[in-house]
C-alpha positions as CSV (number, residue, x, y, z in Angstrom):
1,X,16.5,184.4,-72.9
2,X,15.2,180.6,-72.2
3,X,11.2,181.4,-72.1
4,X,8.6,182.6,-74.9
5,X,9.4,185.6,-77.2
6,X,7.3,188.1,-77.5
7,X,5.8,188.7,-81.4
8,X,5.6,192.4,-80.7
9,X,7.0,195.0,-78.7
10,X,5.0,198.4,-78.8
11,X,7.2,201.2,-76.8
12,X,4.6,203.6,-75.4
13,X,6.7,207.1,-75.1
14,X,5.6,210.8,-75.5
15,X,8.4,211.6,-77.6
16,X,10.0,209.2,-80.8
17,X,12.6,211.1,-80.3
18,X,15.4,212.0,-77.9
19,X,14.1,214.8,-75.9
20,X,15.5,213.5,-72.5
21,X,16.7,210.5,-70.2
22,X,13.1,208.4,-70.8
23,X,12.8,208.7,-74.9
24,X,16.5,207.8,-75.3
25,X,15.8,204.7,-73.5
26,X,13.2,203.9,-75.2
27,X,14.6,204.6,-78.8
28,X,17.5,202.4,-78.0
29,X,15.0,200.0,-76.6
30,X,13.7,200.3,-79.7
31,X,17.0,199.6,-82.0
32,X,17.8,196.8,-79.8
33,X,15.1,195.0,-80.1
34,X,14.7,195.0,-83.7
35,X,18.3,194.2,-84.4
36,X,17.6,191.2,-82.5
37,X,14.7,190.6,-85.0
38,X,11.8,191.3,-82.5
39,X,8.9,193.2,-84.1
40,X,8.6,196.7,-83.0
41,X,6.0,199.4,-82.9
42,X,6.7,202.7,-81.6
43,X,3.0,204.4,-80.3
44,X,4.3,208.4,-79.7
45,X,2.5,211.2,-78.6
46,X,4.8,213.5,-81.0
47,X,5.5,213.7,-84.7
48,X,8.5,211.0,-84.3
49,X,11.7,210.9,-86.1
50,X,13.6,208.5,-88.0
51,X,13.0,204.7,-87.2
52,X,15.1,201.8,-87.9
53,X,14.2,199.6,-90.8
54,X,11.3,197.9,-89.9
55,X,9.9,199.4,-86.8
56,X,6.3,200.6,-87.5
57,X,6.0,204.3,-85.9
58,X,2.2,205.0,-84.9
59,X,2.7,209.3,-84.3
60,X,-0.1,211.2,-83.3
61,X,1.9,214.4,-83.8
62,X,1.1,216.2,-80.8
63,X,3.2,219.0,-79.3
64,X,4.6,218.5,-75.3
65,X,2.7,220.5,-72.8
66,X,5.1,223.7,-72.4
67,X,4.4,224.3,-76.3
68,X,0.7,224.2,-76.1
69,X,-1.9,227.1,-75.4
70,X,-2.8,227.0,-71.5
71,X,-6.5,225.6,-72.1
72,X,-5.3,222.8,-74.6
73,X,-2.2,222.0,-72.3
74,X,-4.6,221.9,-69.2
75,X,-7.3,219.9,-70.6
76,X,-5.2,217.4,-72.8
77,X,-2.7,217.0,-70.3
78,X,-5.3,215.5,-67.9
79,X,-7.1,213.3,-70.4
80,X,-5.9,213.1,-74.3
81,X,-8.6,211.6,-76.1
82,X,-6.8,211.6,-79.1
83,X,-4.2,209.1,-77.6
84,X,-6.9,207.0,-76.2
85,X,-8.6,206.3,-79.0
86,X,-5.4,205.4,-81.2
87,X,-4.4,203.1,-78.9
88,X,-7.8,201.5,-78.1
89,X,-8.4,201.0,-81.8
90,X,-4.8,199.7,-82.2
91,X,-5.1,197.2,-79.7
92,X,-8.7,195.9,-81.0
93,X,-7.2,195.3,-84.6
94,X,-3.6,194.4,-83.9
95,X,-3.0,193.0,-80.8
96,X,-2.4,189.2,-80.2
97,X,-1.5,187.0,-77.3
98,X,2.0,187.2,-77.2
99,X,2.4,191.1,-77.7
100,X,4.0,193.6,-74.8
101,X,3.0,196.9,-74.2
102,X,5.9,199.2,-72.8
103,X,4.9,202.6,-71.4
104,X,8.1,204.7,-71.2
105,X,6.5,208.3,-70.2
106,X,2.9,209.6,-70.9
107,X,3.3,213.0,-68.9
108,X,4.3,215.1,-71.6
109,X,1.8,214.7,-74.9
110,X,0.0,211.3,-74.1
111,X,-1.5,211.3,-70.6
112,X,-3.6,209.0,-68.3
113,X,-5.8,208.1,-71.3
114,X,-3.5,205.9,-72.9
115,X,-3.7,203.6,-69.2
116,X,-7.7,203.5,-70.1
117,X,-6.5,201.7,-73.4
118,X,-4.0,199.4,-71.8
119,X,-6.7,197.9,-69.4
120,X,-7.5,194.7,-72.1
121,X,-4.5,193.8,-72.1
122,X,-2.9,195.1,-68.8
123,X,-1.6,191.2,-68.1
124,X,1.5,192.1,-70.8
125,X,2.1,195.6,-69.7
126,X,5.1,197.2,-68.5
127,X,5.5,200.4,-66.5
128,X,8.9,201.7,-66.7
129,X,9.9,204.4,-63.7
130,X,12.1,206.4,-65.1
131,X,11.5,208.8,-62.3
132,X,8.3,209.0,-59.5
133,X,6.0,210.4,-61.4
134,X,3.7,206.5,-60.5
135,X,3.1,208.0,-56.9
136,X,4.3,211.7,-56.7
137,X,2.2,214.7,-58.4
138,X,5.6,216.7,-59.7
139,X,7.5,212.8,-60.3
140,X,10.6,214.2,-58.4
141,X,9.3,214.2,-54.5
142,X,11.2,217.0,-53.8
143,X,9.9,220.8,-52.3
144,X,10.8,223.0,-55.3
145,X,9.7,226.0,-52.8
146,X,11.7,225.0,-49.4
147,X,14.6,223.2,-51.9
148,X,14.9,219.9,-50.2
149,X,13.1,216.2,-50.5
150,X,9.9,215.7,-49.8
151,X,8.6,212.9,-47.4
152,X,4.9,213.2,-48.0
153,X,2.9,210.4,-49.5
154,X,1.9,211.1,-52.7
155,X,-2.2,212.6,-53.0
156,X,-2.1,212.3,-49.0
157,X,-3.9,215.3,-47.1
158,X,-0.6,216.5,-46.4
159,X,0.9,217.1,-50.1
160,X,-2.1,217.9,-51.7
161,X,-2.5,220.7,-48.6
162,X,1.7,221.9,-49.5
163,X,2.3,224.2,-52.7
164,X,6.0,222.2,-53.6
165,X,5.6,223.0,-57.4
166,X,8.1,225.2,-58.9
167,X,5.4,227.0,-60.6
168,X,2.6,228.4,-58.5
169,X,0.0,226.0,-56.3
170,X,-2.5,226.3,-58.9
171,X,-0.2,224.2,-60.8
172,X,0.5,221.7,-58.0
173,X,-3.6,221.4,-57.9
174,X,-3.4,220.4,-61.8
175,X,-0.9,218.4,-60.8
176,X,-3.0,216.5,-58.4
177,X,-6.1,216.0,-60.9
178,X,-3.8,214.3,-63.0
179,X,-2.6,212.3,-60.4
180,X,-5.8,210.9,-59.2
181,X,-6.8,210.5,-62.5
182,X,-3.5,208.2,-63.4
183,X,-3.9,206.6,-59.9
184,X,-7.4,205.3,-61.4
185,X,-6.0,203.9,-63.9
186,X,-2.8,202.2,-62.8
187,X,-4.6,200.7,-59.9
188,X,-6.3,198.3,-62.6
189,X,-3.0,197.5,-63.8
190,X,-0.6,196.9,-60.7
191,X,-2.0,193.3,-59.9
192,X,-1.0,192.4,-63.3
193,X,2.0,194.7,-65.1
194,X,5.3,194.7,-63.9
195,X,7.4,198.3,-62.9
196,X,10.8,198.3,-63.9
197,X,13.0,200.2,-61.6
198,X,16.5,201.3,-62.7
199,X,17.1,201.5,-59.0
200,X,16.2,198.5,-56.2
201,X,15.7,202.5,-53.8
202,X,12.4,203.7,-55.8
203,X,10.8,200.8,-54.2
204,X,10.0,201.9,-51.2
205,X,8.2,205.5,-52.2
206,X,6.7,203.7,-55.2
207,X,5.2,200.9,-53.4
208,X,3.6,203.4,-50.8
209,X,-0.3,202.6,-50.4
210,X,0.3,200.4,-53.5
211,X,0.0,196.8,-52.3
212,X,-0.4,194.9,-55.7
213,X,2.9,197.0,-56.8
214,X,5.0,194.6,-58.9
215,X,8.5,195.3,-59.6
216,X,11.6,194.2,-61.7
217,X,15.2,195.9,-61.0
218,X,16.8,196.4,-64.3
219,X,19.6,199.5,-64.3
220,X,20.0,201.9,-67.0
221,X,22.5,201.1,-69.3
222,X,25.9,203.1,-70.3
223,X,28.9,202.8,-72.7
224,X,32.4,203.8,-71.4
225,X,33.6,207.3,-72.6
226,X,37.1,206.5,-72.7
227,X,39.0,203.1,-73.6
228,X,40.9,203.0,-70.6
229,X,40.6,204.3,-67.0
230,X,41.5,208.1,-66.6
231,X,44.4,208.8,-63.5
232,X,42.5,211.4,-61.6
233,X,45.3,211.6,-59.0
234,X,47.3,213.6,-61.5
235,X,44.5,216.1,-62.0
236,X,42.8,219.2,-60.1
237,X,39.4,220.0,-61.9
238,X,36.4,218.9,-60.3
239,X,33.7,218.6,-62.8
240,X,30.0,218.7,-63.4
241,X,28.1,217.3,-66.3
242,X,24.3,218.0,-66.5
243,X,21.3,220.3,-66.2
244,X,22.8,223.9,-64.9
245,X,19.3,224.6,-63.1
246,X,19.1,225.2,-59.1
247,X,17.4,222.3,-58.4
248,X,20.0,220.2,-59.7
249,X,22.4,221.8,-57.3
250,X,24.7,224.2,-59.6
251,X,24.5,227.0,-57.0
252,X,25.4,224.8,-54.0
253,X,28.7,223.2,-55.8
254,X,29.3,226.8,-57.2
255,X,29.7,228.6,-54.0
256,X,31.6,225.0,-52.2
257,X,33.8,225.0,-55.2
258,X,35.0,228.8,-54.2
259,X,35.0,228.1,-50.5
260,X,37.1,225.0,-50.9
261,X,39.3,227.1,-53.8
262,X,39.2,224.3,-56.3
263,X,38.9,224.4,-60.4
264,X,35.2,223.7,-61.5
265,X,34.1,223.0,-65.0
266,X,30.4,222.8,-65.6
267,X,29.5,221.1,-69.3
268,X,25.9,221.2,-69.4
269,X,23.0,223.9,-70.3
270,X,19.9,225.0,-69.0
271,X,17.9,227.6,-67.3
272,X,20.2,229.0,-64.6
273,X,23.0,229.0,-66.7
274,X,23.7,233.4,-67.3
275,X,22.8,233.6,-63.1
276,X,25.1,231.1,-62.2
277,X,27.6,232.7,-64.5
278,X,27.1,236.1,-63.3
279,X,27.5,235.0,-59.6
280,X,30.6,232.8,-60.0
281,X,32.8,234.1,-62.8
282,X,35.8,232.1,-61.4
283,X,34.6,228.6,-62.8
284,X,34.2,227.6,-66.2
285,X,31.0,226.9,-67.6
286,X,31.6,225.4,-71.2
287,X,27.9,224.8,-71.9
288,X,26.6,221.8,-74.0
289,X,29.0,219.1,-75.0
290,X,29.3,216.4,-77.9
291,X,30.6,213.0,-76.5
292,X,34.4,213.5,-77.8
293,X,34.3,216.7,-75.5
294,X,32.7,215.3,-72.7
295,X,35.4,212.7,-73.1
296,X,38.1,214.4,-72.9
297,X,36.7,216.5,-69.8
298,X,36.2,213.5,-68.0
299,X,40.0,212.3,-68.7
300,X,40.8,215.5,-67.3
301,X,38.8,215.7,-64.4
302,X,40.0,214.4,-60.6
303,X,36.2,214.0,-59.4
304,X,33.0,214.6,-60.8
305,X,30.3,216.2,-58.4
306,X,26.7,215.1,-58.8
307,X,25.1,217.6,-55.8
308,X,21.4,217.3,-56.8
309,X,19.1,218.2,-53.6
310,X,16.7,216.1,-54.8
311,X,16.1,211.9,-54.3
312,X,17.1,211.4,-57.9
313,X,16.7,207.6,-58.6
314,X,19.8,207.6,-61.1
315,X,22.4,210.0,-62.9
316,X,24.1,209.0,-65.8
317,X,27.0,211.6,-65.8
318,X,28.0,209.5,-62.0
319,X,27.4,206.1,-63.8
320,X,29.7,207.2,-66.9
321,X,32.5,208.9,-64.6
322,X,32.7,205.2,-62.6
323,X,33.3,203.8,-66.0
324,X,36.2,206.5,-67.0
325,X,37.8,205.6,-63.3
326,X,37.2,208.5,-61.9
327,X,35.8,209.4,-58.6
328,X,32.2,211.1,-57.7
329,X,31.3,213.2,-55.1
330,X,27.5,213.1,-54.4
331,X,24.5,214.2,-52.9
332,X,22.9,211.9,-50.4
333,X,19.7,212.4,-51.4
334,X,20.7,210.4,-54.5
335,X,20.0,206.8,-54.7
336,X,23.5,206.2,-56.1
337,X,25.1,207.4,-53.0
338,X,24.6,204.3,-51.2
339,X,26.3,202.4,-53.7
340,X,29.5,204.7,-54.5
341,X,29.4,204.9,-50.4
342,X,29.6,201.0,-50.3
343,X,32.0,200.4,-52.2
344,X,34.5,203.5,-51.5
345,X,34.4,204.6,-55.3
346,X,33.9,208.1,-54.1
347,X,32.1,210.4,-51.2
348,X,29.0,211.1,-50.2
349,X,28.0,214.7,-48.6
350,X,25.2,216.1,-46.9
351,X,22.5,216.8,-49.4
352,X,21.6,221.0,-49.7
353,X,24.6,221.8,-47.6
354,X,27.6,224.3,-49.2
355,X,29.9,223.3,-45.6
356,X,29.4,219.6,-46.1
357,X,30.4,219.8,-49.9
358,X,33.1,222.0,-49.7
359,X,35.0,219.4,-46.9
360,X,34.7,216.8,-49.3
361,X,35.8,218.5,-52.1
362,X,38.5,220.1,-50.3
363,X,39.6,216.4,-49.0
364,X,39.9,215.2,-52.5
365,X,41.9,217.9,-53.9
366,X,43.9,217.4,-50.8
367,X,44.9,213.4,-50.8
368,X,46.0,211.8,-53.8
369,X,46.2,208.9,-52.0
370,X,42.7,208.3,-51.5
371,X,41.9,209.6,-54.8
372,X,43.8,206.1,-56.3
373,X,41.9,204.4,-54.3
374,X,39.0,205.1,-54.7
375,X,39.8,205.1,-58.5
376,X,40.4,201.4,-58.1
377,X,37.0,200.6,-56.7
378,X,35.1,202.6,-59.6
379,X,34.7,199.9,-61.8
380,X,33.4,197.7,-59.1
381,X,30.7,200.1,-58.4
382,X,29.6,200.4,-62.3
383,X,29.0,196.9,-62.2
384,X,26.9,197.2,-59.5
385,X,24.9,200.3,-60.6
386,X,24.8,200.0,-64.9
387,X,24.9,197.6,-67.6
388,X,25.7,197.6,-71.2
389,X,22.9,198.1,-73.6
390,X,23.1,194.6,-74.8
391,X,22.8,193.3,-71.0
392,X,19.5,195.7,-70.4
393,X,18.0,194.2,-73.8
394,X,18.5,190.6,-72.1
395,X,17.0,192.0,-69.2
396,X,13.9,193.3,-70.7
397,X,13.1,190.5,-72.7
398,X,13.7,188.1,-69.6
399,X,10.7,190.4,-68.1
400,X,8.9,189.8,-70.9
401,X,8.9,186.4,-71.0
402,X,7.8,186.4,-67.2
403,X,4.7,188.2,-68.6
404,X,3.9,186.2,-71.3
405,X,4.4,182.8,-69.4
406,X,2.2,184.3,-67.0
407,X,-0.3,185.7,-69.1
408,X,-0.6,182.2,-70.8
409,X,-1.7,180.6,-67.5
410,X,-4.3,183.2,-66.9
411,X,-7.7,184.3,-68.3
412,X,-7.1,187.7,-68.0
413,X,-4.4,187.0,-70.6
């Protein structure tokens, strides 16, 4: 980093804690940033956790949605006063010229409000997209009731008109209030904040109707499992690593695994996790798993399958099998695809369909040949797709000072 530094960093996140792919970006964001000696403050919807030394931890204690009472859930969810007001009066007694404000996820305790507070200082703000939740109501743009992607614009007559959500449409209509309501508020900040992406493929749904849309491309980062490349080849266990809910396509690889008569392990937990079980006793389904286990699945695996029907912007559990060496099959609804398709690290298959899964996972069990190969071209692909965590640190405060330099040169600053 050649330009200004920032004085302070505040991470924005509904949860100081790990509770999923956004707040375990932004606590490492957080222990990154203050080993390098940048002041941080961590502004969280929740009752937070432990902090490194030094990080000031602003916790507003509140409980995520799902734990609430319907009326406070439906009512706070849309606009959190609470949140507004501690941030407002933060930023009108702290704040100084060369702070950033990074907003990692506000759907799940802090809401819209907190975008209210930002607008004083919206010319050092960052939006980080950890999914599409900037421009679709359920952040996923995928039909949870017809099980496929969706191509509606976001709040269009079309979408607000389709009942997609996988609760009921009086839901999706909630949905749609907060929407607008975010919408509001982020237009005020697009001419001015920059949206990281982790992939260059969000762009083009993000940017929809959003003309002032500015945008960084920084990937999410990942650490190898295993200190040396795995040999696939001399394997036959396909595995999956992740959610075990429908919509992440556990059913689909299920019923493709026993067509194609391969070994499937699933490591992972969730919601459909006794169904899928109950329908598919032949595979093994080892639920959650530390890293040493996950390790030694992945050493032990010949391909990992990431069959999600939705346009997932990024996996980790693909990223982290690159890294290891070893091969992934994958959905083409997934934004990775076009990258493990370019450079032959793996194969792509037709997203929602059992036929078009079970031919690819049947050629890989079938050809060690091309399983080396593709092997060989993994690590290429990584590089393309992840960086390490030290990297992503160099690449947020690179955005940072872009912000700050600027901010310096404007009045809005």
């Amino acid at each position: 980093m050649t330009g200004t530094r920032p004085s302070r960093v505040v991470v924005i996140t509904d949860f100081a804690s790990v509770r999923g792919g956004a707040s375990k970006l932004a606590m490492l964001q957080t222990g990154l940033l203050s080993a390098r000696g940048v002041p941080v403050t961590v502004f969280a919807g929740d009752a937070g956790g432990a902090m490194p030394e030094g990080v000031q931890l602003v916790a507003l204690g509140g409980a995520r949605l799902l734990e609430q009472g319907r009326l406070a859930a439906a009512l706070g969810g849309l606009w959190n006063r609470a949140a507004h007001a501690a941030l407002r009066d933060w930023i009108a007694t702290q704040d100084d010229p060369r702070i950033i404000y990074h907003v990692h996820g506000i759907q799940q305790t802090l809401s819209p409000s907190v975008l209210r507070a930002l607008q004083p200082v919206r010319a050092r703000v960052v939006l980080h997209a950890h999914d599409y939740f900037l421009s679709c109501p359920n952040g996923a743009f995928f039909d949870f009731r017809a099980g496929e992607s969706c191509a509606r614009t976001g709040l269009s007559a079309a979408c607000i008109a389709r009942n997609c959500d996988k609760r009921s449409y009086a839901q999706k209509l909630w949905r749609v209030t907060r929407q607008g309501l975010q919408d509001r508020e982020t237009r005020r900040l697009f001419g001015t904040a920059v949206t990281v992406l982790i992939h260059a493929g969000m762009r083009a749904r993000l940017a929809a109707g959003r003309p002032q849309l500015r945008t960084e491309v920084l990937p999410n980062p990942a650490e190898p499992l295993l200190p040396a490349p795995a040999d696939p080849a001399a394997n036959a266990e396909f595995l999956y690593v992740g959610d075990v809910h429908a919509y992440k396509g556990v059913f689909l690889l299920a019923e493709a695994a026993r067509r194609a008569g391969v070994k499937l392990r699933i490591l992972g937990d969730g919601l459909d996790r006794a169904r899928l079980a109950a329908a598919y006793p032949e595979h093994c389904l080892d639920g959650w798993a530390d890293r040493d286990k996950l390790a030694e699945s992945m050493r032990q695996a010949r391909a990992l399958v990431a069959p999600t029907l939705g346009p997932e912007p990024y996996g980790l559990a693909p990223v982290e099998a690159l890294l290891a060496g070893v091969p992934v099959v994958i959905s083409d609804s997934m934004l990775l695809s076009s990258d493990i398709d370019r450079f032959g690290a793996g194969v792509s298959f037709a997203a929602g369909n059992a036929a078009s899964l079970s031919q690819a996972l049947r050629r890989i069990a079938d050809d060690d040949g091309a399983v080396r190969r593709m092997s060989a071209r993994t690590a290429a692909a990584a590089a393309e797709i992840t960086t390490t965590p030290e990297a992503w640190c160099d690449g947020l405060l690179d955005i940072y000072s872009g912000l700050l330099d600027a901010a310096s040169r404007s009045p809005a600053g």
